[in-house]
Backbone and ligand atoms as CSV (ligand in chain L), in Angstrom:
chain,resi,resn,atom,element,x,y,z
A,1,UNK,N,N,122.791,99.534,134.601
A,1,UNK,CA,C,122.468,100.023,133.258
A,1,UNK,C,C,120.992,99.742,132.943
A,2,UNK,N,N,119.858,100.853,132.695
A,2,UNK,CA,C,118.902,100.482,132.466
A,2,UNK,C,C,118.500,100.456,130.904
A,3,UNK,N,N,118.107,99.540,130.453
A,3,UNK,CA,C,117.604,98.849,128.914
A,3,UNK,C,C,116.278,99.304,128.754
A,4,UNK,N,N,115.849,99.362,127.550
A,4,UNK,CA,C,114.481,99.038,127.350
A,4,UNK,C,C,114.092,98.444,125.796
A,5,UNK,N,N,113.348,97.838,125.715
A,5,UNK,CA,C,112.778,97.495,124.543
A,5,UNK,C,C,112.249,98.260,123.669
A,6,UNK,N,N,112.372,98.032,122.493
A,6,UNK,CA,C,111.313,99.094,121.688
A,6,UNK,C,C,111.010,97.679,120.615
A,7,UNK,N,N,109.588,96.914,120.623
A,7,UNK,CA,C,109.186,96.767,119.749
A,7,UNK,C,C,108.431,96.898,118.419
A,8,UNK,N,N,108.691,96.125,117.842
A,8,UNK,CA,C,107.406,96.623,115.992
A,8,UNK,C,C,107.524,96.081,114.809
A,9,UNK,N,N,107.005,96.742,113.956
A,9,UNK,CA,C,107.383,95.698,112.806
A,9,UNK,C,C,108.404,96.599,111.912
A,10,UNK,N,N,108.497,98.075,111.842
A,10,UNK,CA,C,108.882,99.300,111.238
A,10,UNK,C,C,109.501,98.982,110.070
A,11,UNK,N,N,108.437,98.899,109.411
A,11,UNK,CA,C,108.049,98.154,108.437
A,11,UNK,C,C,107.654,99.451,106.877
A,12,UNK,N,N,107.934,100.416,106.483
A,12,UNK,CA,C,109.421,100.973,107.392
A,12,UNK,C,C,109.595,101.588,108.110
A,13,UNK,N,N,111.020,101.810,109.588
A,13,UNK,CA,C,111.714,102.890,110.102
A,13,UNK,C,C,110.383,104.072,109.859
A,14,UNK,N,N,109.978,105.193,110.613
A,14,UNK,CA,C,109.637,106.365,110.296
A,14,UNK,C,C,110.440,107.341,110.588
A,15,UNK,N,N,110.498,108.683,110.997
A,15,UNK,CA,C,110.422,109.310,111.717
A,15,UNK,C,C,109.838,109.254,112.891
A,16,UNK,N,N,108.426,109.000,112.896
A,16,UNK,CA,C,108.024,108.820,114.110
A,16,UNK,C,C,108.506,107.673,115.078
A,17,UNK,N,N,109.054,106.636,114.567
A,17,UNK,CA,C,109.938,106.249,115.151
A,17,UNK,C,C,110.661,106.499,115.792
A,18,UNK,N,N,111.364,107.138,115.137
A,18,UNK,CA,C,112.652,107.931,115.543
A,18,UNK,C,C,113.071,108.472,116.257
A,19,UNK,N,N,111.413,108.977,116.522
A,19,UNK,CA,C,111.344,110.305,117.817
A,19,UNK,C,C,111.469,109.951,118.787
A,20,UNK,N,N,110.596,108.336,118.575
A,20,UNK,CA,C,110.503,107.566,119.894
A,20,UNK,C,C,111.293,107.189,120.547
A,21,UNK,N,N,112.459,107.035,119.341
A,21,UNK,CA,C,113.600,105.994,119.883
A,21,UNK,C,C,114.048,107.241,120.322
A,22,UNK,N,N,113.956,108.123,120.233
A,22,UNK,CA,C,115.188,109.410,120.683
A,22,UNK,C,C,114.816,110.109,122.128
A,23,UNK,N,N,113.653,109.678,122.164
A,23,UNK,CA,C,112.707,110.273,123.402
A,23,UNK,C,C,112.955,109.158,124.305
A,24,UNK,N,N,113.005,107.966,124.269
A,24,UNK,CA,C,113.257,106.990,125.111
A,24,UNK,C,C,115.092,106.622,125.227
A,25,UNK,N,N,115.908,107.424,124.418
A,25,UNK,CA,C,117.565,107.505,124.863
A,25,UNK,C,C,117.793,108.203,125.972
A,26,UNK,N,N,116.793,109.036,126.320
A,26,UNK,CA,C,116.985,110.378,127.076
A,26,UNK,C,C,116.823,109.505,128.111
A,27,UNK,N,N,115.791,108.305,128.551
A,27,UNK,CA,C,115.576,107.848,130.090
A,27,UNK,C,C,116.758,106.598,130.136
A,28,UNK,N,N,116.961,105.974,128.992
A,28,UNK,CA,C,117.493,104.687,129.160
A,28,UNK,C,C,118.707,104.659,128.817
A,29,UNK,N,N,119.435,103.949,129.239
A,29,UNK,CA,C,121.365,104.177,129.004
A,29,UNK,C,C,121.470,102.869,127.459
A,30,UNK,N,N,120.512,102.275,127.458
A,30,UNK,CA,C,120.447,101.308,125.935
A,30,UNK,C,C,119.128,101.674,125.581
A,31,UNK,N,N,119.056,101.348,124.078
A,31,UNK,CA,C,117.675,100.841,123.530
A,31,UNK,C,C,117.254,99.758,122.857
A,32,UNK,N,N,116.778,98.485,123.070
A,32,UNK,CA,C,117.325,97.691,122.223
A,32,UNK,C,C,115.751,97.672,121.044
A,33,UNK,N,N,116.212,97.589,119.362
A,33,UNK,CA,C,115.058,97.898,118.906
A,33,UNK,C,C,114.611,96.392,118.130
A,34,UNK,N,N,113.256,96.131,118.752
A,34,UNK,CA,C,113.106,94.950,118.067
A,34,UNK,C,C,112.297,94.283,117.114
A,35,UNK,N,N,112.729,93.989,115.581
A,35,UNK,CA,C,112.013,93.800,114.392
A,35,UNK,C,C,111.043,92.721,114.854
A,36,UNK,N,N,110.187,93.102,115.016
A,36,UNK,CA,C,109.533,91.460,115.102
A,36,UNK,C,C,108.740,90.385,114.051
A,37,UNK,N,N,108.670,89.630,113.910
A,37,UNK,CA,C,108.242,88.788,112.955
A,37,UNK,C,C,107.142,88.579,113.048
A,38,UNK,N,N,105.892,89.194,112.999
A,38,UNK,CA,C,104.517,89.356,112.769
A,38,UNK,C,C,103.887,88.628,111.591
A,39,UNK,N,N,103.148,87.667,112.035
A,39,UNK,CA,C,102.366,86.475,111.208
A,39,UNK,C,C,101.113,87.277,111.141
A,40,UNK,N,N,100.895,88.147,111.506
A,40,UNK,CA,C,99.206,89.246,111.209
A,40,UNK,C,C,99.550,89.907,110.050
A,41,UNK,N,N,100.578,90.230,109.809
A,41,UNK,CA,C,100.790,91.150,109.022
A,41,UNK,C,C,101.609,90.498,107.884
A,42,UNK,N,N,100.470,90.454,107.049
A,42,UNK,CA,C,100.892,89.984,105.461
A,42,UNK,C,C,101.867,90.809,104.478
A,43,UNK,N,N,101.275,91.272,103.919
A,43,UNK,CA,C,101.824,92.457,102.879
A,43,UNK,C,C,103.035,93.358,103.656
A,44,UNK,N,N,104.192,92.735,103.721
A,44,UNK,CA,C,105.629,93.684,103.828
A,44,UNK,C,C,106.414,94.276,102.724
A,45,UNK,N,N,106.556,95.482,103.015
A,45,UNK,CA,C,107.526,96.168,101.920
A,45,UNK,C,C,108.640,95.913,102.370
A,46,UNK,N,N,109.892,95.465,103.229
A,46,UNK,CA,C,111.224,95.123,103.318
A,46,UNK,C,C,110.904,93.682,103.982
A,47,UNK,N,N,111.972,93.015,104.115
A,47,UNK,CA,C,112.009,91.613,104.712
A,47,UNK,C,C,112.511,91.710,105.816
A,48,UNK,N,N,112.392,91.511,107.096
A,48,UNK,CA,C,113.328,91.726,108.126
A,48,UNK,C,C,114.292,91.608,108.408
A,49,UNK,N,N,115.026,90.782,107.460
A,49,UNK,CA,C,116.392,91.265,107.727
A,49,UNK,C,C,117.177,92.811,107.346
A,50,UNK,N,N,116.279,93.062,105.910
A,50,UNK,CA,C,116.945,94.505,105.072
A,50,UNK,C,C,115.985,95.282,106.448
A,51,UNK,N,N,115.095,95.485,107.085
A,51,UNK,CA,C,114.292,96.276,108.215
A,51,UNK,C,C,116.017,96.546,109.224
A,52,UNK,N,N,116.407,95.099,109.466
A,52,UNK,CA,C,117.130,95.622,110.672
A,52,UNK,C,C,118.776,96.063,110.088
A,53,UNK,N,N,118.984,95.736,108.916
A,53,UNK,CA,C,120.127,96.055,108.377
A,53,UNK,C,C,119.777,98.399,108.084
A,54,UNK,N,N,118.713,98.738,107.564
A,54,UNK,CA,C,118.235,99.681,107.511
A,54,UNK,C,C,118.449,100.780,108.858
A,55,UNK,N,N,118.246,99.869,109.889
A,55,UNK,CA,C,117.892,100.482,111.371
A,55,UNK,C,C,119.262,100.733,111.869
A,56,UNK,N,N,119.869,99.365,111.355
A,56,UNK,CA,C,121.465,99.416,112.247
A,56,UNK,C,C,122.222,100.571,111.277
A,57,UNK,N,N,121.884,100.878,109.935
A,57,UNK,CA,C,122.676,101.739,109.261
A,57,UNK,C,C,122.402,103.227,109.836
A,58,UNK,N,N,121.195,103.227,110.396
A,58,UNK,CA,C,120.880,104.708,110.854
A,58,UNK,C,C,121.512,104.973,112.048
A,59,UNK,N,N,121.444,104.002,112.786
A,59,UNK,CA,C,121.790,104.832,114.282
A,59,UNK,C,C,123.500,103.599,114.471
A,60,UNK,N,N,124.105,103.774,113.391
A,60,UNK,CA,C,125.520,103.200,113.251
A,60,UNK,C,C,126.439,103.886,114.393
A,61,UNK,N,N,125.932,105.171,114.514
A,61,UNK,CA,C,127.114,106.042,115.091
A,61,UNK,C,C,126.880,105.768,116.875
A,62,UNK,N,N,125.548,105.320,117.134
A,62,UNK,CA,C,124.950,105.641,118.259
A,62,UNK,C,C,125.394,103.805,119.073
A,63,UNK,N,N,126.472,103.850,119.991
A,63,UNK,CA,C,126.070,102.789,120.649
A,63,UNK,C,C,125.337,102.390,121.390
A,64,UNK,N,N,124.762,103.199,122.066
A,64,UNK,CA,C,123.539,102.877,123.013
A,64,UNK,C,C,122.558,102.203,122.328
A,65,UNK,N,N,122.427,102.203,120.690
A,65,UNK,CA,C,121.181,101.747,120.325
A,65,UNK,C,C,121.449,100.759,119.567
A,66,UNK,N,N,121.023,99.708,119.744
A,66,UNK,CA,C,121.164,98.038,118.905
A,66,UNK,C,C,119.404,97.857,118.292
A,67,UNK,N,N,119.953,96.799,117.376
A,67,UNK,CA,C,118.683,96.444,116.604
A,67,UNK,C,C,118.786,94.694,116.978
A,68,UNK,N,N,117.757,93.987,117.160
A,68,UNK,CA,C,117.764,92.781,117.384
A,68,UNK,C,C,116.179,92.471,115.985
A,69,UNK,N,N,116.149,91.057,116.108
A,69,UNK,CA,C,115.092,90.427,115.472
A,69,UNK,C,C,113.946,89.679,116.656
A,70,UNK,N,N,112.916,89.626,116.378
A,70,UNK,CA,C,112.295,89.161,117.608
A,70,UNK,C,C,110.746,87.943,117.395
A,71,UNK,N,N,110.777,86.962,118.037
A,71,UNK,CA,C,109.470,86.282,117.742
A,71,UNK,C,C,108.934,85.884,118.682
A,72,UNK,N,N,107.780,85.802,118.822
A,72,UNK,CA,C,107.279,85.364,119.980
A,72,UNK,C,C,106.915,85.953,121.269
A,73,UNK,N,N,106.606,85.985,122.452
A,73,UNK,CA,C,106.270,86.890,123.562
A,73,UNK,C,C,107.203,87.706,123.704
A,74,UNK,N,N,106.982,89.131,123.483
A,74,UNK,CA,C,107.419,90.343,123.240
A,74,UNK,C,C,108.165,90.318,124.996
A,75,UNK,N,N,107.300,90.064,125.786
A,75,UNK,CA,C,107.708,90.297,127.158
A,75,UNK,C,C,109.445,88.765,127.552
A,76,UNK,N,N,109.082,87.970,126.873
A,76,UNK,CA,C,110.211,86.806,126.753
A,76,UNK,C,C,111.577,87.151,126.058
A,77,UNK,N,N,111.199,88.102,124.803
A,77,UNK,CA,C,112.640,88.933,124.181
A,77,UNK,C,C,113.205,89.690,125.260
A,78,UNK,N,N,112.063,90.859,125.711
A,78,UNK,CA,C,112.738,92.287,126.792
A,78,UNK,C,C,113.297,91.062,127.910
A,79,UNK,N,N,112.967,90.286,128.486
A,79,UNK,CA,C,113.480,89.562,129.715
A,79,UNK,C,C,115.400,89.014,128.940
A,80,UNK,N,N,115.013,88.335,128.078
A,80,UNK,CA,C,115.995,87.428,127.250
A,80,UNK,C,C,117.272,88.417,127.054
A,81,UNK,N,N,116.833,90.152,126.847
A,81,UNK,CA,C,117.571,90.948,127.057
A,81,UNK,C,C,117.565,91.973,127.623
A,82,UNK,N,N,117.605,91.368,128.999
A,82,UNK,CA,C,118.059,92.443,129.845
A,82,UNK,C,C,117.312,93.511,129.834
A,83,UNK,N,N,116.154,93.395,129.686
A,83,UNK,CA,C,114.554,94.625,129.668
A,83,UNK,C,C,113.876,94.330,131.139
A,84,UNK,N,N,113.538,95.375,131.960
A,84,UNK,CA,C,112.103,95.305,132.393
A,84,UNK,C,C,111.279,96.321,132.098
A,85,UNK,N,N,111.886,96.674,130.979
A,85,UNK,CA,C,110.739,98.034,130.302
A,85,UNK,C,C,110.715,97.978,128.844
A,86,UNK,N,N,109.289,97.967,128.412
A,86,UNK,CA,C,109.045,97.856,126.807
A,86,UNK,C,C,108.857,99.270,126.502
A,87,UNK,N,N,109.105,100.103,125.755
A,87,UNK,CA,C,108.817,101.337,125.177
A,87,UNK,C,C,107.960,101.278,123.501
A,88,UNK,N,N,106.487,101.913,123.864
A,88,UNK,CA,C,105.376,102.015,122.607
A,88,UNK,C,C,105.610,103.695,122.521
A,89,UNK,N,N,105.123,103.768,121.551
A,89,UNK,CA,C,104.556,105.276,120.848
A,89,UNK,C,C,103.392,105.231,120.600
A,90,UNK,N,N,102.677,106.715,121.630
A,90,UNK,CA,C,101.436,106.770,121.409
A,90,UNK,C,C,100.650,107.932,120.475
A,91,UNK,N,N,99.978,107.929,119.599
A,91,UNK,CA,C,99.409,108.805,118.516
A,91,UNK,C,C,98.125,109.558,118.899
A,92,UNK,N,N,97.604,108.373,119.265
A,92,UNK,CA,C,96.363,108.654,119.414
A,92,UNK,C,C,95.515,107.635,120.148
A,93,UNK,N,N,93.959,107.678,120.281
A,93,UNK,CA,C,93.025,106.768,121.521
A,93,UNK,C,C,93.592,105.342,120.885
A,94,UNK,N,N,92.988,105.202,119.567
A,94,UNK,CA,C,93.070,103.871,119.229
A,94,UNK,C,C,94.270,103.125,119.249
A,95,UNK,N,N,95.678,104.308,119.196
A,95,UNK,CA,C,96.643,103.439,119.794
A,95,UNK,C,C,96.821,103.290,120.862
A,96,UNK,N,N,96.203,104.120,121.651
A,96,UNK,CA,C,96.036,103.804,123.146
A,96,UNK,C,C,95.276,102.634,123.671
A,97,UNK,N,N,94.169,102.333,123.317
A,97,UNK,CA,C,93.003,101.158,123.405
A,97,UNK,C,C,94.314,100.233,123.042
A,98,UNK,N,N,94.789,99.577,121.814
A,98,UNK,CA,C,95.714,98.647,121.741
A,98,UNK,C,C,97.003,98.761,122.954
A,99,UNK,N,N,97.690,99.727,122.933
A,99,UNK,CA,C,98.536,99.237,123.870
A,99,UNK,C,C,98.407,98.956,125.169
A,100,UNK,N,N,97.047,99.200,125.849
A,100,UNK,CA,C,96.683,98.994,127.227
A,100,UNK,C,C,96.324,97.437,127.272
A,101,UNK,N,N,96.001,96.990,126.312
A,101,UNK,CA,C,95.704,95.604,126.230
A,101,UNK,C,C,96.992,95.061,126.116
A,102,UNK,N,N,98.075,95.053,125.030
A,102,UNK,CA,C,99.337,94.483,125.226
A,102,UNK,C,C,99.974,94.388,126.309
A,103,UNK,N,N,99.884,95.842,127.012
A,103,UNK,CA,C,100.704,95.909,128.141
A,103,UNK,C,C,100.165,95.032,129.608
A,104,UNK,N,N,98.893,94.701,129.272
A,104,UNK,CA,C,98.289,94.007,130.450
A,104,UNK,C,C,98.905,92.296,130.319
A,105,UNK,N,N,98.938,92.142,129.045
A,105,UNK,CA,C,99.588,90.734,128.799
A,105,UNK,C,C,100.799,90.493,128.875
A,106,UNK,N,N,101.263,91.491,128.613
A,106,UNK,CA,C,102.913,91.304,128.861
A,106,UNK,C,C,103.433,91.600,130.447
A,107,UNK,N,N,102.181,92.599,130.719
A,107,UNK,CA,C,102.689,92.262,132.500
A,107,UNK,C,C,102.276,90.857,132.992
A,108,UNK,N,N,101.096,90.224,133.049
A,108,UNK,CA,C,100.400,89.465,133.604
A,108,UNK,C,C,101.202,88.276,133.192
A,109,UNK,N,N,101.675,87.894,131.767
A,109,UNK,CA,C,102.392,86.661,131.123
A,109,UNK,C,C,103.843,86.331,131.643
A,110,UNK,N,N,104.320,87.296,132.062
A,110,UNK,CA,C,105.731,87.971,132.468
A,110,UNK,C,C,105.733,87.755,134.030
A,111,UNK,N,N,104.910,87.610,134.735
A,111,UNK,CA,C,104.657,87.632,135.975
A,111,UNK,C,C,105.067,89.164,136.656
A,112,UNK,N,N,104.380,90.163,136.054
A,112,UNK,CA,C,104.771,91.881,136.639
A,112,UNK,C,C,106.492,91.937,136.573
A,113,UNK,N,N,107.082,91.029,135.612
A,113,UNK,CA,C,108.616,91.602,135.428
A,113,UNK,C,C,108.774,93.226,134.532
A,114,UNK,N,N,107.712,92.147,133.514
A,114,UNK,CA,C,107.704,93.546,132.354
A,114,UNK,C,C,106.639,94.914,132.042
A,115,UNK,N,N,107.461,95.973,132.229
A,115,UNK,CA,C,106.465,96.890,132.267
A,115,UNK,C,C,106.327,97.870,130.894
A,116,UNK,N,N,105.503,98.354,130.560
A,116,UNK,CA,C,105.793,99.016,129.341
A,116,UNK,C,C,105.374,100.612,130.191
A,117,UNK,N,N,106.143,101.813,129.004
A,117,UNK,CA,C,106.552,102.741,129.287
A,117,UNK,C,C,105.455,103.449,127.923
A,118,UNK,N,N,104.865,104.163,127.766
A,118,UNK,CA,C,105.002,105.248,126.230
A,118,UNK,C,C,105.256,106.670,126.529
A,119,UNK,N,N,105.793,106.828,125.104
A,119,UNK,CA,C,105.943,108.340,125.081
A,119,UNK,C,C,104.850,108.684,123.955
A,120,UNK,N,N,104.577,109.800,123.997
A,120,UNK,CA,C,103.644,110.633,122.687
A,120,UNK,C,C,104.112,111.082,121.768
A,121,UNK,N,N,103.912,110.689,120.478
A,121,UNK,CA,C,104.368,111.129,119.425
A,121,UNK,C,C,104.148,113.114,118.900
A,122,UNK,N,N,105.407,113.183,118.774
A,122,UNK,CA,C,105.661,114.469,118.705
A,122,UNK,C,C,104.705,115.043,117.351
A,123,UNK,N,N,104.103,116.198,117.476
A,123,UNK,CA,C,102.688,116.893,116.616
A,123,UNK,C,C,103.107,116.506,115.661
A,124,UNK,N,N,104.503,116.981,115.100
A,124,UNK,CA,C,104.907,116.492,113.605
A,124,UNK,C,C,104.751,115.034,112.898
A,125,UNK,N,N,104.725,114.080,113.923
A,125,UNK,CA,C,104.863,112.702,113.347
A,125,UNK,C,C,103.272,112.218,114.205
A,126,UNK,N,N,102.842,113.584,114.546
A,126,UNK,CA,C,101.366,112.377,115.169
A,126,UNK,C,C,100.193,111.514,114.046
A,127,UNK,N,N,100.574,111.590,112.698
A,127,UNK,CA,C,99.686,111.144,111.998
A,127,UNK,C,C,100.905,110.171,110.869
A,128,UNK,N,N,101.639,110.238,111.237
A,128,UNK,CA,C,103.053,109.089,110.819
A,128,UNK,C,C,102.570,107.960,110.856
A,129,UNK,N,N,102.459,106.866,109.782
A,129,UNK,CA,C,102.496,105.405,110.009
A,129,UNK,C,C,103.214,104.398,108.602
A,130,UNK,N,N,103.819,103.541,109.243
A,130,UNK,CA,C,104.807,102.860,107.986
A,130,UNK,C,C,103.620,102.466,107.120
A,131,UNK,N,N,102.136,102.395,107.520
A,131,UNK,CA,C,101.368,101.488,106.355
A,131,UNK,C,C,100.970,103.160,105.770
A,132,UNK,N,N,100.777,103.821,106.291
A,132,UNK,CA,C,100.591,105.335,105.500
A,132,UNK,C,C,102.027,105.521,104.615
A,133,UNK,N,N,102.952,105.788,105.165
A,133,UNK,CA,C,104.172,105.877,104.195
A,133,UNK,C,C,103.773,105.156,103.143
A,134,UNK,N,N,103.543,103.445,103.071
A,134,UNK,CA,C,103.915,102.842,101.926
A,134,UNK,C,C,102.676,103.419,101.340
A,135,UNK,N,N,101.281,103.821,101.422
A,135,UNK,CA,C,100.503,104.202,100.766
A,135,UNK,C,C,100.920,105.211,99.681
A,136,UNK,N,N,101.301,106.545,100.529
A,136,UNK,CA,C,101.793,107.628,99.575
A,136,UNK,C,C,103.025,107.464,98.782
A,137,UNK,N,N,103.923,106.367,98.925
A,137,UNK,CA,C,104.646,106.146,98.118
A,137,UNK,C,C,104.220,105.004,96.942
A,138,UNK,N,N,103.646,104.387,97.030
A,138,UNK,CA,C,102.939,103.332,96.273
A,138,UNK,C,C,102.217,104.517,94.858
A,139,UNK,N,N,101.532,105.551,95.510
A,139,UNK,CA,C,100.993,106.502,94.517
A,139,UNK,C,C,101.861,107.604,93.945
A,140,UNK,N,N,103.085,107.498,94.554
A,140,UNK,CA,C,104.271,107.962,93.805
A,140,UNK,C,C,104.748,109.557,94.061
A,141,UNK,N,N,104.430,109.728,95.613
A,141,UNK,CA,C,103.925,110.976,95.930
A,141,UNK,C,C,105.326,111.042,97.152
A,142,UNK,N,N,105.954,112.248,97.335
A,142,UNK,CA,C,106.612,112.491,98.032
A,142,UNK,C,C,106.715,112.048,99.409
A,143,UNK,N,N,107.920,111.403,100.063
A,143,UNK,CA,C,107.693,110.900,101.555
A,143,UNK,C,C,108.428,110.976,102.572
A,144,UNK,N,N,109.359,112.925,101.778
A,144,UNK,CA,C,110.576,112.983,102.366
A,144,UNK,C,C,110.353,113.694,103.766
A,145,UNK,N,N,108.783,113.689,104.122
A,145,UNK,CA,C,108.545,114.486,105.593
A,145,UNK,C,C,108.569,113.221,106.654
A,146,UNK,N,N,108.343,111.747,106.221
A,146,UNK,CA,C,107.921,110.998,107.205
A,146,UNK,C,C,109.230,109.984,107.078
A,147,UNK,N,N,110.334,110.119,106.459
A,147,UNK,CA,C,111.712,109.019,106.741
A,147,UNK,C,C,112.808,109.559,106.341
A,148,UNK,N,N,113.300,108.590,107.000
A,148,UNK,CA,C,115.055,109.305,106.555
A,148,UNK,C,C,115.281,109.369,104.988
A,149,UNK,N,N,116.013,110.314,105.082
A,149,UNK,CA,C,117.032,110.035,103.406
A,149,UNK,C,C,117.097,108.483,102.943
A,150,UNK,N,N,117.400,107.942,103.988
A,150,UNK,CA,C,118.432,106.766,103.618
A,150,UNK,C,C,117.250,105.650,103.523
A,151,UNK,N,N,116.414,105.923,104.484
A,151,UNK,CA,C,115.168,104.898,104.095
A,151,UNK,C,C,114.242,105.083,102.756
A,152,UNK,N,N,114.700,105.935,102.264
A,152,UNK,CA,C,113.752,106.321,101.001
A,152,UNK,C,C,114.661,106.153,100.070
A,153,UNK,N,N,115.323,106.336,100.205
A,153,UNK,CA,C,116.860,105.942,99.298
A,153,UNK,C,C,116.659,104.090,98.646
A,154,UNK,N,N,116.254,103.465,100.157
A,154,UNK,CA,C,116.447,101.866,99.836
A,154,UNK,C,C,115.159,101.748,99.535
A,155,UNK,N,N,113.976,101.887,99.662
A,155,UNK,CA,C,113.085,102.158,99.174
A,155,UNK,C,C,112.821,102.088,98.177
A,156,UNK,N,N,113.530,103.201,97.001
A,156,UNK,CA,C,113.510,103.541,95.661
A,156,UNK,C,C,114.637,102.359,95.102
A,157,UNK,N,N,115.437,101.820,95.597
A,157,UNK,CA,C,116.518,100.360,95.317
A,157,UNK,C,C,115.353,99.494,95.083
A,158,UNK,N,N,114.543,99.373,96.228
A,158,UNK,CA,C,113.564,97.763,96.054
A,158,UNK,C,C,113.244,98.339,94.748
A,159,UNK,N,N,112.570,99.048,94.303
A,159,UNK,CA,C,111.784,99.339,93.370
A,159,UNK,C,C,112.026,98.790,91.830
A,160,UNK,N,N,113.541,98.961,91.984
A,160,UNK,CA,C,114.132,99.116,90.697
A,160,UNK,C,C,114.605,97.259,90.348
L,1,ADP,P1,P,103.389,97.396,115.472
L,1,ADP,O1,O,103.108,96.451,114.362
L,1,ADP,O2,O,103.897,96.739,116.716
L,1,ADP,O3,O,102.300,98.412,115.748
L,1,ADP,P2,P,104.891,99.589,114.342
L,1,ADP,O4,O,106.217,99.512,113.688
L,1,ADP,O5,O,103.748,100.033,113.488
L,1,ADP,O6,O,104.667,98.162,114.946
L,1,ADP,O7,O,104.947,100.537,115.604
L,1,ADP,C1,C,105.776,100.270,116.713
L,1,ADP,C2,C,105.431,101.228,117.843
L,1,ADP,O8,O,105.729,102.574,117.443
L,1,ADP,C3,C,103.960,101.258,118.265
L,1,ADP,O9,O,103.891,101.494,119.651
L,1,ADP,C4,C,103.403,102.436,117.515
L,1,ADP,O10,O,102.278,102.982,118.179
L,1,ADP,C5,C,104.583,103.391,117.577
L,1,ADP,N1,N,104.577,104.367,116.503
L,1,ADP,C6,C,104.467,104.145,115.183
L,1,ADP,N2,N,104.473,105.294,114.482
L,1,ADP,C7,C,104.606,106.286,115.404
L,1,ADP,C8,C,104.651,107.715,115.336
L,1,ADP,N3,N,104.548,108.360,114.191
L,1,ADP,N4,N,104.807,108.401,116.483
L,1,ADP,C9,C,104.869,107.740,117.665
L,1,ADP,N5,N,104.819,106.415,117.805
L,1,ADP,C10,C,104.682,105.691,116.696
């Protein structure tokens, strides 16, 4: 059975996410998706637990796909479960410049166990990002092209 990781903070879920995760079901018989607990990143709109309660409500129907919580060497989670493949989404250069650097550490730290994989974010979601979402929703502006129903749904809950 081959696994793969999908880490992040999805912070929130996108679509473009989504795609990813759906583009990486097609190679892998699991996906495991992992919230991670990012000390860089201050300012969160959900807490990680409502992140992975959110994630597990979406793809409820789908067993192949689990949500885990994650801290620490990204390459130490994918090992811990049954990963030798991390799966990123790529947009564009500058996410490219970042993930060539991750992926060199997580091979090199890992001792070449762990390899990372990307796919390209599909035209529709190539300018998708959870800190863009919360922007245009913060200004109170429609955000039903970049998340689910259901993530905009809980969304509009925090609010209230
Ligand atoms: P991180 O804090 O690790 O960047 P994110 O939740 O922002 O976490 O993103 C997780 C992964 O998903 C990253 O590889 C990112 O490039 C990718 N990603 C985010 N948004 C999109 C998108 N719209 N299309 C494709 N990949 C995406």
């Amino acid at each position: 059975m081959k696994k793969v990781l999908y880490p992040g903070s999805f912070d929130p879920i996108t679509k473009g996410h989504m795609n990813i995760i759906n583009q990486a079901s097609r190679l892998f018989d699991e996906v495991i998706i992992a919230v991670m607990k990012n000390n860089n990143k201050k300012s969160s709109f959900f807490t990680i637990s409502e992140r992975v309660k959110i994630i597990r409500k979406l793809y409820k129907d789908n067993p192949n796909i689990k949500v885990i919580t994650g801290e620490g060497a990204t390459c130490d989670i994918a090992l811990k479960n049954g990963c030798y493949f991390i799966v990123r989404g790529l947009r564009s250069l500058s996410d490219y410049n970042y993930e060539v650097e991750l992926n060199q550490f997580n091979k090199e730290i890992s001792n070449n166990q762990v390899n990372t994989i990307c796919f390209f974010a599909d035209r529709e979601y190539q300018f998708t990002s959870s800190s863009g979402v919360k922007e245009v929703y913060s200004l109170k502006k429609d955000i039903s092209h970049y998340v689910d129903p259901y993530v905009l749904d809980q969304m509009k809950k925090k609010d209230k």
